[in-house]
C-alpha positions as CSV (number, residue, x, y, z in Angstrom):
1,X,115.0,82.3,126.7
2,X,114.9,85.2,129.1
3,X,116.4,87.2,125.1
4,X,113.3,86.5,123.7
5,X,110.8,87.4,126.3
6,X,110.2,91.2,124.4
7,X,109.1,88.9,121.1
8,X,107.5,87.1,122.7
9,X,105.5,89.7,124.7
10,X,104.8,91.2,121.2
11,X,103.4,88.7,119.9
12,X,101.1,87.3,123.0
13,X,99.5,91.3,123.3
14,X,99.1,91.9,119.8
15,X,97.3,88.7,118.5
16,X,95.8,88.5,122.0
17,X,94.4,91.8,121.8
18,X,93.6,91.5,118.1
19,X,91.5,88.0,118.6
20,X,89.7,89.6,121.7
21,X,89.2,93.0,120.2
22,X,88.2,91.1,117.0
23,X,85.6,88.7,119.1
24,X,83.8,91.6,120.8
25,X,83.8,94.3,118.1
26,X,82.2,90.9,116.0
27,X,79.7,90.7,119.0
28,X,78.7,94.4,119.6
29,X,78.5,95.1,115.5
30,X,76.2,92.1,114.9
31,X,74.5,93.2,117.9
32,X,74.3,96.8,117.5
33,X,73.3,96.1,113.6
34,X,69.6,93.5,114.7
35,X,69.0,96.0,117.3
36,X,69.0,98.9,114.4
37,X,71.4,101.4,116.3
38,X,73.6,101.5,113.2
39,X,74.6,100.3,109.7
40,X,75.9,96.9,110.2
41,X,77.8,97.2,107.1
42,X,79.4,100.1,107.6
43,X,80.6,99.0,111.3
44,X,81.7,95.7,109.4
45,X,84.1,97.9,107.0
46,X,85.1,99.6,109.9
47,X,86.2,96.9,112.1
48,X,87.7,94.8,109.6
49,X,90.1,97.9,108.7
50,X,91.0,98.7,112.3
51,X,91.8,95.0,112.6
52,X,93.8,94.5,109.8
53,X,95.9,98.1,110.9
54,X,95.9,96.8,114.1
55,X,97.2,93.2,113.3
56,X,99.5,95.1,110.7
57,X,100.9,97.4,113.3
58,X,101.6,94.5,115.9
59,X,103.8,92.3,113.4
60,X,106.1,95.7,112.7
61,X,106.3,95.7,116.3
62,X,106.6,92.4,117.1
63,X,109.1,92.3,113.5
64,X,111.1,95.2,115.2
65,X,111.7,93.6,118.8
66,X,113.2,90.2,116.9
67,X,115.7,92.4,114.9
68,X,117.2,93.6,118.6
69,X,117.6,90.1,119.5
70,X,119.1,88.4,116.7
71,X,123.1,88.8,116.8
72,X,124.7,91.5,114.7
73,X,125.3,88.5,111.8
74,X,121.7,87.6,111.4
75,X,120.6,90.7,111.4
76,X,123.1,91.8,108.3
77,X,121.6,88.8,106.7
78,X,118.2,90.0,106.4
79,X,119.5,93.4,106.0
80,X,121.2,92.3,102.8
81,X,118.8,90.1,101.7
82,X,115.5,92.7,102.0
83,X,117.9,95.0,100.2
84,X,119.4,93.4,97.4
85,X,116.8,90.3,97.1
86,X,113.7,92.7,97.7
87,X,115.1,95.2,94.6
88,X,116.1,92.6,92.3
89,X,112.5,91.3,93.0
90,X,110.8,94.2,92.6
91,X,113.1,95.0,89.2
92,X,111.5,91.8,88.0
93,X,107.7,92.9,89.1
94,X,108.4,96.2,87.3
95,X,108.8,94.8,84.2
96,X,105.6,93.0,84.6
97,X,104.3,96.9,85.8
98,X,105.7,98.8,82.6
99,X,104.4,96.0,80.2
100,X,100.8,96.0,81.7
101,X,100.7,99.7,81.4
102,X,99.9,100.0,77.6
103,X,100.3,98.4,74.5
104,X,100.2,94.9,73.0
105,X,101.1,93.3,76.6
106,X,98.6,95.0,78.1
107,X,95.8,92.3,77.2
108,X,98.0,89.5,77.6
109,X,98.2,90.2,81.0
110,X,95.0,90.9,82.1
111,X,93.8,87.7,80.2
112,X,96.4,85.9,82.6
113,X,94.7,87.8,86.0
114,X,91.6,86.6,84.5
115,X,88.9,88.7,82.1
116,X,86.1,90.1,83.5
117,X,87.4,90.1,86.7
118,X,86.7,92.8,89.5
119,X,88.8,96.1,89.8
120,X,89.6,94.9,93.1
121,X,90.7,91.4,91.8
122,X,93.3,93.5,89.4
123,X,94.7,95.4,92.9
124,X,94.8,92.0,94.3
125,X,96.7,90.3,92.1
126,X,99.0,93.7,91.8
127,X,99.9,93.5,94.6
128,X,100.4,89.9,95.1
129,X,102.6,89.6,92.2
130,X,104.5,92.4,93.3
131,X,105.4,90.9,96.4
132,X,106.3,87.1,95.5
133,X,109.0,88.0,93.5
134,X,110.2,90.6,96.0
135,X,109.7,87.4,99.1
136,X,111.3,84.8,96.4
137,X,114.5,87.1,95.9
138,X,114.6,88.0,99.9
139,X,115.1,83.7,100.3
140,X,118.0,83.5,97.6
141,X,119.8,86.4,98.7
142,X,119.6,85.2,102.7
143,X,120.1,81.6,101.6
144,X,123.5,82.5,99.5
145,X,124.4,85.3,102.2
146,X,124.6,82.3,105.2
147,X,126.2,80.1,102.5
148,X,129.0,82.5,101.4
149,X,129.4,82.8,104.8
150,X,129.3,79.3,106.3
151,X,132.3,78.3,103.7
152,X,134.7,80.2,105.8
């Protein structure tokens, strides 16, 4: 247990100091914004993107400390598998890229997202497809990795 305490210490400062800088930045925005001292909107914006850098920055950290704790063999399995299963998912999202970058395929696509959709619906669902194939090839390359492995 005493391996883990750096992860764990990750993990209790940053989503204990996201949650508490979240509650009072909620507080002193919706505070600040009745009393008139500012634009509640804009603090909003502004919180919600230092939160999610903040929140973003704490699981690299807290990401980084488990890698120098898991033995050597675990950590070449996720090494591998970003590596090889995140390309060979990306390769498959950048076909989806080229095709919805002009032409026939173009429309097709789109109509899938969902027409008359928001710009930032398109982004959205960008990114999100870029990523699931990138997560869904990370699985099967770990998964066959500890496999080819485990058969001696």
């Amino acid at each position: 247990m005493r391996k883990w305490t750096p992860v764990l210490r990750a993990a209790a400062i940053t989503f204990g100091g996201v949650l508490l800088f979240g509650f009072v930045s909620w507080v002193l925005a919706g505070y600040g914004g009745q009393a008139g001292w500012f634009d509640g909107q804009a603090v909003e914006q502004i919180v919600i993107a230092v939160f999610a850098a903040v929140l973003m920055a704490g699981a690299l950290w807290i990401g980084a400390e488990w890698m120098r704790v898991i033995d050597e063999a675990a950590r070449e399995a996720h090494k591998a598998a970003w590596y090889w299963g995140g390309t060979a998912g990306m390769c498959v999202s950048g076909v989806g890229l080229v095709l919805a970058s002009g032409g026939p395929w173009r429309e097709v696509i789109a109509g899938w997202i969902g027409s008359g959709a928001a710009p930032v619906d398109y982004v959205s669902a960008g990114a999100a497809l870029m990523i699931a194939p990138m997560l869904i090839g990370y699985i099967l390359v770990w998964v066959w990795w500890w496999l080819a492995r485990m058969r001696g």
